[in-house]
C-alpha positions in Angstrom: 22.8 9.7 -24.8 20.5 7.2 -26.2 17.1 8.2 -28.7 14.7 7.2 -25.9 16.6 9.4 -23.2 16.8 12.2 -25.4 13.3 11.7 -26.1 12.5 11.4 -22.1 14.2 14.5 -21.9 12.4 16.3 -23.8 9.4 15.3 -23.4 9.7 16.5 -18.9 11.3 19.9 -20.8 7.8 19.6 -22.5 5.9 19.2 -19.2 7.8 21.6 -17.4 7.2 24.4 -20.1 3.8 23.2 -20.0 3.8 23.8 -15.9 5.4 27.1 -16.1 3.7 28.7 -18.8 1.6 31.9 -17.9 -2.2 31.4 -17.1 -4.7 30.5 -14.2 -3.6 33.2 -12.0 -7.4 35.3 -11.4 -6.6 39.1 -12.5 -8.3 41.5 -10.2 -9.1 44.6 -11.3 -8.7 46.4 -14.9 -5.1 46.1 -16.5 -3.5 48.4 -19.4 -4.2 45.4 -21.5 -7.7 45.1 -21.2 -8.1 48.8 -22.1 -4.9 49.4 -24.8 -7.3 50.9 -27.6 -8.9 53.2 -25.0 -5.5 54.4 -23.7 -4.3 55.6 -26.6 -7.1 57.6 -27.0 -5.1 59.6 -25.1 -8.5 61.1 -23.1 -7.1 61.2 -20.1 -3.5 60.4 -18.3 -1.5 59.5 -15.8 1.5 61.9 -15.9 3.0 61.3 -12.3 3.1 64.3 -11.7 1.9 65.3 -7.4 -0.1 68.5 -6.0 1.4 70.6 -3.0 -0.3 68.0 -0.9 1.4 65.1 -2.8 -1.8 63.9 -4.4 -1.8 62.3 -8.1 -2.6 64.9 -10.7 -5.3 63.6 -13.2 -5.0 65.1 -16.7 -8.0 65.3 -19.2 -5.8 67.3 -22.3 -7.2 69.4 -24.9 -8.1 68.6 -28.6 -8.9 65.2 -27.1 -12.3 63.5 -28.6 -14.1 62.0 -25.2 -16.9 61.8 -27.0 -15.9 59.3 -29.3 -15.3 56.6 -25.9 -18.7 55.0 -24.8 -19.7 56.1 -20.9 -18.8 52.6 -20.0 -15.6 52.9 -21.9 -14.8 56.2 -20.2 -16.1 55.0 -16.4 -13.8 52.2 -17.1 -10.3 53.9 -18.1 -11.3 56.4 -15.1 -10.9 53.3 -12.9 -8.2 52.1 -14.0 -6.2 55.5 -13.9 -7.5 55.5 -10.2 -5.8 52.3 -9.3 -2.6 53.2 -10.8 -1.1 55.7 -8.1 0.0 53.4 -5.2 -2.5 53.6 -1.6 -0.1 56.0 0.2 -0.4 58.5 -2.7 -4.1 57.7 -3.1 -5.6 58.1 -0.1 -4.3 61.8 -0.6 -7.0 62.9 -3.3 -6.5 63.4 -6.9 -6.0 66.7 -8.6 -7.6 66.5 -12.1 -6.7 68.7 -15.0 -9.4 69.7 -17.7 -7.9 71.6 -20.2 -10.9 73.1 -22.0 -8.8 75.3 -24.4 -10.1 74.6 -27.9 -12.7 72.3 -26.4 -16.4 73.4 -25.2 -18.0 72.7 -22.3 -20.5 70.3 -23.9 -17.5 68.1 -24.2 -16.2 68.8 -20.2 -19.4 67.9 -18.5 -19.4 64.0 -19.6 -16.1 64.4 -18.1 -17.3 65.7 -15.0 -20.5 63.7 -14.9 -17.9 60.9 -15.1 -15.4 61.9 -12.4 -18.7 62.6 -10.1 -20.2 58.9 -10.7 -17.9 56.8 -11.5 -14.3 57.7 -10.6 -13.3 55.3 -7.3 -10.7 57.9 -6.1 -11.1 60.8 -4.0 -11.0 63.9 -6.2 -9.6 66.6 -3.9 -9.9 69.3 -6.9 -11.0 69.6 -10.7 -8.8 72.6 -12.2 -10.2 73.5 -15.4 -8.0 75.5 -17.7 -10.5 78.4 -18.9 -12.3 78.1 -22.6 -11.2 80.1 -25.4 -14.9 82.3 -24.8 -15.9 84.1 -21.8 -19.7 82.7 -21.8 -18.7 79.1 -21.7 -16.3 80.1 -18.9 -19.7 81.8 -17.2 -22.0 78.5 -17.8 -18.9 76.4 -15.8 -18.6 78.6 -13.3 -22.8 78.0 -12.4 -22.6 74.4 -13.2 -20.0 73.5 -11.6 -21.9 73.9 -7.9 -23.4 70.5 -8.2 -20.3 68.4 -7.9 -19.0 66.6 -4.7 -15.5 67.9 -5.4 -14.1 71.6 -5.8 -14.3 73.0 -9.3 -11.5 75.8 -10.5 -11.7 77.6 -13.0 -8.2 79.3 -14.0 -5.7 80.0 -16.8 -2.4 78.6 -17.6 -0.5 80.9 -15.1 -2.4 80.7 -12.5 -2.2 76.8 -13.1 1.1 76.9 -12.3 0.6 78.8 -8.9 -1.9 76.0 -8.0 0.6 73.1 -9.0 4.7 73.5 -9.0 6.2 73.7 -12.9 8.0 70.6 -12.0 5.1 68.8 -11.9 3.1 69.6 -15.1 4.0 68.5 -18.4 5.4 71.1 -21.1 1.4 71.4 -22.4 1.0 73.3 -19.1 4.6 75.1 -19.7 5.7 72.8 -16.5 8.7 70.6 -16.9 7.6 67.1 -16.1 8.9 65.0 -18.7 6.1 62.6 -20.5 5.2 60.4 -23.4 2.0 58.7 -23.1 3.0 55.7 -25.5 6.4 55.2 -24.0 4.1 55.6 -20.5 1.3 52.7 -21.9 4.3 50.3 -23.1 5.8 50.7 -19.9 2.8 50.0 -18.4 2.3 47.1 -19.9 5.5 45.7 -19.0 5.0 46.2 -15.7 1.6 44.9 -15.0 2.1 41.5 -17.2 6.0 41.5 -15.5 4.2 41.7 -12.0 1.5 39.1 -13.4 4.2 36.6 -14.6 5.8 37.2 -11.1 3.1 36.3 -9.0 1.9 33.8 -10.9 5.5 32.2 -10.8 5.3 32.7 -7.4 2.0 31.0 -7.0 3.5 27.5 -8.8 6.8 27.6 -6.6 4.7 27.9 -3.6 2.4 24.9 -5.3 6.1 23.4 -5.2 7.2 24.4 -2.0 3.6 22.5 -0.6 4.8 19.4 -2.4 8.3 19.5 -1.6 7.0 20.1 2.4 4.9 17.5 2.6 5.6 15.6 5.3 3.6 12.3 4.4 5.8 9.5 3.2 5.0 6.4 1.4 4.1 3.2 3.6 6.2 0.3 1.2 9.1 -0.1 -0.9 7.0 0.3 -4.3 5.9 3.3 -3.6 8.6 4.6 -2.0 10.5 4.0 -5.4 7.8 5.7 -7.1 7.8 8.7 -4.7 11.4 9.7 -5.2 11.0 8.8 -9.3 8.2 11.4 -9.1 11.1 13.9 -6.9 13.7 13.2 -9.1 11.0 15.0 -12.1 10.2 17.4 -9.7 14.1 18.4 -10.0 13.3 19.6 -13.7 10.4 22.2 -12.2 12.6 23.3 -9.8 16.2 23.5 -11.9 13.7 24.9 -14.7 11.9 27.5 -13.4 12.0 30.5 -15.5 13.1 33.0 -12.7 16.2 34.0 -14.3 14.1 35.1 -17.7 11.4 36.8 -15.7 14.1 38.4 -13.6 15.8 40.1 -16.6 12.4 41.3 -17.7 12.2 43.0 -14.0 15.9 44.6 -14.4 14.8 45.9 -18.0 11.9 47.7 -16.7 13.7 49.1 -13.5 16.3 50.2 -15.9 13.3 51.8 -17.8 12.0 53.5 -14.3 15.7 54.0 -12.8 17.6 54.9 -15.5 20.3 52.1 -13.7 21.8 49.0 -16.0 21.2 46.0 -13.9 23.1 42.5 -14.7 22.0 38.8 -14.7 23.2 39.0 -11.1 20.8 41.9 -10.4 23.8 44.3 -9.7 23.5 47.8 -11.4 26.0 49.8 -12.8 25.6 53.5 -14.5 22.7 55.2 -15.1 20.8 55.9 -18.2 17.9 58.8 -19.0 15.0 58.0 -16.6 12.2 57.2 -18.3 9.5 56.7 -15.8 7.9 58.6 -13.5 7.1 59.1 -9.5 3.7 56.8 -10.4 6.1 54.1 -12.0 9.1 55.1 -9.1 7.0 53.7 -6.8 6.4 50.5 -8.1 10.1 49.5 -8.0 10.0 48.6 -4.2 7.1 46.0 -5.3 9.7 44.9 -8.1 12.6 44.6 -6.4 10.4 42.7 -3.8 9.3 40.2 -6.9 12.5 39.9 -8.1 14.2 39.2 -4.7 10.9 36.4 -3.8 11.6 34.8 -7.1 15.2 34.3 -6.2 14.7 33.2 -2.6 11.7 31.3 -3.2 13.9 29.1 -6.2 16.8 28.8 -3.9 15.0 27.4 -1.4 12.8 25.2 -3.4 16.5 23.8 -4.3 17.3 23.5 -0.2 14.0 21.8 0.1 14.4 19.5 -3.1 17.4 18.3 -1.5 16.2 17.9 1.7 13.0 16.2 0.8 15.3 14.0 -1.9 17.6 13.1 1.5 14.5 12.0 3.3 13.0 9.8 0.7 16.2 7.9 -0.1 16.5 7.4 3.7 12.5 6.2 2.8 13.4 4.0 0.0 16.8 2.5 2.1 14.4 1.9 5.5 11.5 0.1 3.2 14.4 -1.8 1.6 15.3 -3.2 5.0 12.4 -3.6 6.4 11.8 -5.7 3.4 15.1 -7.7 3.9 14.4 -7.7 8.0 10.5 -9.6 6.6 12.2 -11.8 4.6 14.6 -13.0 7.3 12.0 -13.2 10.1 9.8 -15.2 7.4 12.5 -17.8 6.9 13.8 -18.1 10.5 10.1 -18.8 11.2 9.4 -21.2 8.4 12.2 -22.9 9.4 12.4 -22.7 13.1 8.7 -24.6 12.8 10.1 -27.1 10.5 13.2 -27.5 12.9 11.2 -28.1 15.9 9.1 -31.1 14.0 11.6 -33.3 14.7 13.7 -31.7 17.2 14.3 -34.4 19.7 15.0 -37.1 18.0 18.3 -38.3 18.1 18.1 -41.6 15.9 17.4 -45.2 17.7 21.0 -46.4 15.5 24.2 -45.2 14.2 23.0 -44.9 11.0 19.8 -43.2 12.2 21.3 -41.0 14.1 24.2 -40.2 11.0 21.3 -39.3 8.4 19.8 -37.2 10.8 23.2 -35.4 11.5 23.3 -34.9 8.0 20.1 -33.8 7.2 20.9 -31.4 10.0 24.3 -30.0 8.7 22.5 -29.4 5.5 19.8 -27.3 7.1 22.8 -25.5 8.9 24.7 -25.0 5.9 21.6 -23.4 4.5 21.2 -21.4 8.1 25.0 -20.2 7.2 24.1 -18.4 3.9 21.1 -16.9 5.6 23.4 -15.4 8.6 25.1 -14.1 6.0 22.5 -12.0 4.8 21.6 -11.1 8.2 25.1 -9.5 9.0 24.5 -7.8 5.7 21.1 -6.3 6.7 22.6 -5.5 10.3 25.6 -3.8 8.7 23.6 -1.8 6.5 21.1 -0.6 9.9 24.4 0.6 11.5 25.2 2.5 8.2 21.9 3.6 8.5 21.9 4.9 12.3 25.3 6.1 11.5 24.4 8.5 9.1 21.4 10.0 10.9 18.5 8.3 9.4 15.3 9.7 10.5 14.0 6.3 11.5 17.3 5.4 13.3 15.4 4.1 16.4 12.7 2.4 14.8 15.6 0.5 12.8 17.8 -0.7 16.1 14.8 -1.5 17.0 13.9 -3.8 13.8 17.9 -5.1 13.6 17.9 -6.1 17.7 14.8 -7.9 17.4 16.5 -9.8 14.5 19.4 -10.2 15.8 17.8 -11.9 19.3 16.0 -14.5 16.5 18.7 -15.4 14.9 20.9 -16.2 17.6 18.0 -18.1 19.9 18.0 -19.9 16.5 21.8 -20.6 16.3 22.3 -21.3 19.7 19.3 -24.4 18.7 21.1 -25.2 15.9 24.6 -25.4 18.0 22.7 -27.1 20.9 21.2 -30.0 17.9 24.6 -30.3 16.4 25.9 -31.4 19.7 23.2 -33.6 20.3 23.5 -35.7 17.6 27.6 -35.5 17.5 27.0 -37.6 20.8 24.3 -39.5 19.4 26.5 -40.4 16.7 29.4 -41.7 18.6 27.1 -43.2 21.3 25.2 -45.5 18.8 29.1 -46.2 17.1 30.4 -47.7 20.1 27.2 -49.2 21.4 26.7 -50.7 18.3 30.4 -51.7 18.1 30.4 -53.3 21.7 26.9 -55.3 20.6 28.4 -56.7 17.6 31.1 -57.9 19.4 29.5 -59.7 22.1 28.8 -62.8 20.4 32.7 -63.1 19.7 33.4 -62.4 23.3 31.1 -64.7 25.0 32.7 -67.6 22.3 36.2 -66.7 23.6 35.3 -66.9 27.5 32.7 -70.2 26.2 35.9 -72.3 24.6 36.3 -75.2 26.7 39.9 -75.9 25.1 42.5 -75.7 28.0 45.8 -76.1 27.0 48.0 -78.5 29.2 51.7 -77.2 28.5 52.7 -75.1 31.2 53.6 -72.4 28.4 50.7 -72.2 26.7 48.4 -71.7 30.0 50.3 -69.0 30.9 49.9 -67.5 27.4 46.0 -68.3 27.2 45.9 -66.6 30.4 47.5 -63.3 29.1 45.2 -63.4 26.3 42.4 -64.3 28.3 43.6 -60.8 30.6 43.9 -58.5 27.2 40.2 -60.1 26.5 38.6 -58.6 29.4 41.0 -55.4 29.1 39.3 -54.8 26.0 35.8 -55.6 27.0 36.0 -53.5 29.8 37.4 -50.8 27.2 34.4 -50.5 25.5 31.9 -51.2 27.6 33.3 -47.6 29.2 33.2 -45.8 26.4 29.8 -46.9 25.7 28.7 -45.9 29.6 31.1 -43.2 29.2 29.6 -41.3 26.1 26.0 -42.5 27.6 26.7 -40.6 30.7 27.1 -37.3 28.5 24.4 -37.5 26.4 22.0 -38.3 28.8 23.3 -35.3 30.8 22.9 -33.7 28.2 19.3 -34.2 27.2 18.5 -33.5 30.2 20.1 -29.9 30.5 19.3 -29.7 26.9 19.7 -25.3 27.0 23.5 -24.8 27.2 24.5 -22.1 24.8 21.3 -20.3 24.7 19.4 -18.3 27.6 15.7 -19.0 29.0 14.5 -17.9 26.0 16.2 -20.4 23.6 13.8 -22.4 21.6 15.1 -25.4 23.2 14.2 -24.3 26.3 11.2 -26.3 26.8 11.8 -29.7 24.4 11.5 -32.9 25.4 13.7 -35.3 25.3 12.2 -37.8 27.8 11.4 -40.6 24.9 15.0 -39.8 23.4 16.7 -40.6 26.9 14.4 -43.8 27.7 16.2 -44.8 24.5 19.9 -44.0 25.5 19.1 -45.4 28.6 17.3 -48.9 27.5 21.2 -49.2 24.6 23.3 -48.8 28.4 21.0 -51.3 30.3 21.4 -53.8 27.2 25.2 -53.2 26.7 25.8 -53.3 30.8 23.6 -56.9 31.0 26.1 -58.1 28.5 28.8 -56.5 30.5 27.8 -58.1 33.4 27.1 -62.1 31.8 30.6 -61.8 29.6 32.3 -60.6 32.9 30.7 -64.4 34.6 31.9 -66.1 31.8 35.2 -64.7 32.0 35.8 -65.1 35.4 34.6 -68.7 35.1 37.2 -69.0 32.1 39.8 -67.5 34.2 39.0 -69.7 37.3 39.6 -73.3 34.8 42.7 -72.2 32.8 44.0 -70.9 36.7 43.1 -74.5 38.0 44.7 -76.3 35.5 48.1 -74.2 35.5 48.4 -75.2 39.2 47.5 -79.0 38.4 50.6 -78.6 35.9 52.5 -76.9 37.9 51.9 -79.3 41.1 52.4 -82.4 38.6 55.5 -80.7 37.3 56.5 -80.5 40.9 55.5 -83.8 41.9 57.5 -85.0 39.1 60.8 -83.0 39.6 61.0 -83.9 43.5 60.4 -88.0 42.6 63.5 -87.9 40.2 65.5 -85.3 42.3 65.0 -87.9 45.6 66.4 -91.0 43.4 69.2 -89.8 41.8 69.8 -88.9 45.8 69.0 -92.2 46.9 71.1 -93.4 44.3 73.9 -91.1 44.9 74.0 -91.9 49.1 74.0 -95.9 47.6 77.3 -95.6 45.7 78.5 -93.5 48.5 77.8 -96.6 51.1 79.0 -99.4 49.3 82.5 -97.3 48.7 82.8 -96.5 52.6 82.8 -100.4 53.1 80.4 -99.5 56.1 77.8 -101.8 54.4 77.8 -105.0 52.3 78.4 -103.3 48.8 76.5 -106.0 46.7 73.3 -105.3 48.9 73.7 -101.8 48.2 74.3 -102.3 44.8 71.3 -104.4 44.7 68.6 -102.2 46.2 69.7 -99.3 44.7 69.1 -101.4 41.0 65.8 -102.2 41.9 65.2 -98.4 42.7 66.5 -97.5 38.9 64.0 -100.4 37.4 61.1 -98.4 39.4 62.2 -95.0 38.1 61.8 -96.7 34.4 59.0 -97.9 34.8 57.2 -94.6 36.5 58.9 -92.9 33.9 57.5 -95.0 31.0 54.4 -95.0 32.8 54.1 -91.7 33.2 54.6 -90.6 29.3 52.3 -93.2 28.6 49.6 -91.3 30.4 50.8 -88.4 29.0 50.6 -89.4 25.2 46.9 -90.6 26.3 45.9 -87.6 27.3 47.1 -85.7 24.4 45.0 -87.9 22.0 42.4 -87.1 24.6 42.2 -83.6 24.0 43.0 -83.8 20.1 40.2 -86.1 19.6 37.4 -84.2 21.7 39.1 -81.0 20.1 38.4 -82.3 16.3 34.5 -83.3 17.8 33.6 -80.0 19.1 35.2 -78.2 15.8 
């Protein structure tokens, strides 16, 4: 343990010595303390001792000095004496005892005087043991008519047919055992053991009040401070002297019993008894006290625990109610900062991509935030698991949270899929617009080829042109389509009550749609320009291939011609020589269209070479 805990700990050891130390409790009525030295004066006494009728006996002794006390002095030890039988016992009427033997009757009628103005009992009877002189005895007997009580005057015998042996001390020859100092210390134990106890009692019951107070703090700082102030409280309740105060009670029933008690309060064998019926029936009242003080600090211990259960289940349900603020600040904050720029979806690809991004970041940051929420909803279910008090008020507090975060996911889900399309429509628009320029060049060449071959190949290429085209141009309408529909359903993963419910997207899809009017007026003017393309390179594959035709029947019906010549002049049918002739000339006109005809050819190739170098 460290110097400033040990020094914490003793100083709440301090305070709660401070808390539990005697005092403040109003004392009502005289107590053997106030009126020690008039006690022992011995004037009168208490010595338990009961009438026939079961009323206290009163006993004013002989070779006492009443004279010496002041009238106040004596009025006041007569009251005290009064209040020292118990109610029951009272009510009956005292019996008072005047010895007079070796005493005169000037020193009896104070006494009497005293009894008849002062005493707050009920004097049933005054016996006065008769004076050593037979005129004193005489003056008694005629004063003795002006009292509101009955006067006897009698000797020791007779005494003891008035009152039974048992019950008078040996200075009346009865039995009855007393001391008078062992009587005032006992006394004195008793009344400051029953003042401790009540008083005790009085601060457990102050602690019961705070301990049952039902109030409980309103935020987290003073919940903390309220269950710091509990945890002290533990001290004054762990603390409380009952167990010293109780051993004081066992010592004085042992006193008036005669029985050994333990810490436990259990008795064992008895011992002499030392007290007497006055002082017997006070240990109902002190078994009473003793059996309070040891319910009352149990159950201060139930209630510190109970009350110590209820403000940690404070302190945990103003801990999430702070946590529950803090997220219902920043889905707030942020939700208004979300919305700002909600619907827009970018008017490029690179727009659109830097607001994706932006967006992811704010999602990421929405990520760490959920989990904290599933923290804070865990912890409610802990809560509402274990019986909190508040267990409705925190479902409460968690659903409520719980509906804001996920109308604020479900936005964030339905944004991230709005600019995902975005995204990849602005891509492949973009893509198909940058390409147009390329396109419209390749359907704008006027270079026709003029070899059979290489028609046929431009006109493949010319077919995987507009495959391609019509590719993209369908993806572009394609991912169009979906965003549009889209924007226009833009609630999708969320309910009616989704924060995208009502946004707008109008100016967003005039946009999408304006990108898919451009891209399909370009669609439209490179498929013209294509099909014009297609119709030339067609139109000059059938000239070649009519040409080619042309060309293959020409030859094919001379080398017949030729063929049925040589077949003539050999079947003698006709003059050979003719035949011969003719069919020469036709081989000089094959030549010559022959020669002509790659003539033209070679022209035309330095044709399209020469206008093909011009236009480059």
């Amino acid at each position: 343990m460290s110097s400033s805990e040990h020094s914490g700990d003793s100083s709440v050891d301090r305070d709660v010595e401070f808390y539990y130390r005697p005092g403040g409790r109003r004392t009502d009525g005289l107590k053997a303390a106030d009126i020690v030295p008039i006690l022992r004066e011995r004037v009168a006494y208490l010595s338990g001792g009961r009438d026939k009728r079961g009323g206290p006996i009163l006993t004013f002794p002989s070779h006492t000095h009443p004279e010496r006390l002041k009238y106040d002095d004596l009025r006041r030890l007569m009251t005290y004496l009064a209040s020292v039988p118990s109610d029951e016992v009272r009510e009956k009427g005292f019996s008072v005892i005047l010895d007079m033997r070796g005493s005169t009757w000037q020193i009896v009628k104070p006494i009497l005087k005293a009894l008849q103005e002062c005493f707050p009992g009920n004097i049933n009877i005054a016996y006065i043991i008769k004076p050593e002189k037979f005129w004193e005895k005489q003056r008694t007997s005629i004063g003795s008519s002006k009292y509101n009580f009955e006067t006897m005057m009698l000797s020791i015998e007779s005494l003891a047919k008035a009152i039974e042996p048992s019950q008078l001390t040996r200075e009346f020859d009865g039995t009855l055992e007393y001391e008078h100092e062992q009587w005032i210390q006992l006394r004195l134990m008793l009344e400051e053991f029953i003042w401790k106890a009540l008083d005790l009692l009085d601060k457990l019951d102050e602690l019961g009040q705070i301990l049952t107070d039902p109030e409980l703090p309103d935020d987290l700082t003073g919940a903390q401070k309220k269950l710091e102030e509990h945890n002290f409280l533990k001290k004054r309740v762990t603390m409380a002297p009952v167990e010293q105060l109780a051993m004081e009670g066992y010592h004085i029933l042992t006193r008036i019993t005669g029985e050994v008690f333990d810490q436990q309060g259990g008795s064992s064998k008895r011992q002499i008894i030392s007290g007497n019926a006055d002082f017997q029936s006070a240990v109902p009242q002190i078994r009473q006290l003793l059996e309070n003080l040891h319910s009352t600090k149990q159950h201060l211990s139930q209630l510190w625990q109970v009350k110590r259960i209820r403000l940690e289940q404070c302190l945990q349900l103003k801990i999430f109610e702070q946590d529950v603020e803090k997220m219902f600040e920043w889905i707030c904050s942020n939700r208004d900062l979300f919305l700002v720029n909600y619907t827009e979806i970018g008017t490029s690809h690179q727009m659109a991509k830097e607001l994706e991004s932006e967006h992811g970041q704010f999602a990421n940051s929405a990520v760490n935030v959920y989990v904290n929420i599933t923290r804070i909803l865990g912890m409610a279910q802990r809560l509402c698991d274990s019986g909190h008090y508040a267990q409705n008020t925190i479902r409460m507090q968690a659903s409520r949270l719980e509906r804001e975060w996920k109308s604020l996911a479900a936005a964030l889900d339905d944004r991230s899929t709005v600019l995902s399309m975005s995204v990849m429509f602005h891509k492949k628009a973009e893509q198909y617009l940058a390409q147009v320029i390329g396109w419209r060049q390749a359907c704008e060449n006027p270079q026709i080829p003029s070899l059979i071959e290489e028609l046929e190949e431009a006109l493949q290429h010319h077919q995987v042109l507009i495959e391609t085209i019509s590719q993209c141009y369908a993806e572009v309408c394609g991912d169009g389509k979906a965003l549009l529909d889209t924007l226009q359903t833009p609630v999708t993963s969320g309910s009616s009550n989704s924060l995208t419910a009502k946004a707008d997207y109008s100016e967003a899809a005039g946009h999408v749609l304006d990108v898919v009017h451009e891209v399909l007026a370009h669609q439209r003017h490179l498929e013209q320009l294509w099909h014009a393309k297609k119709v030339k390179l067609h139109q000059r594959l059938g000239l070649r291939l009519f040409q080619q035709d042309v060309k293959q029947n020409t030859i094919t019906n001379a080398e017949k011609l030729l063929q049925a010549a040589e077949e003539l002049a050999q079947t003698g049918e006709c003059d050979p020589k003719e035949i011969y002739r003719e069919a020469q000339e036709l081989e000089e006109r094959m030549s010559s269209f022959l020669a002509a005809l790659a003539r033209r050819r070679s022209s035309l190739d330095m044709t399209v070479s020469f206008y093909s170098h011009v236009h480059a």
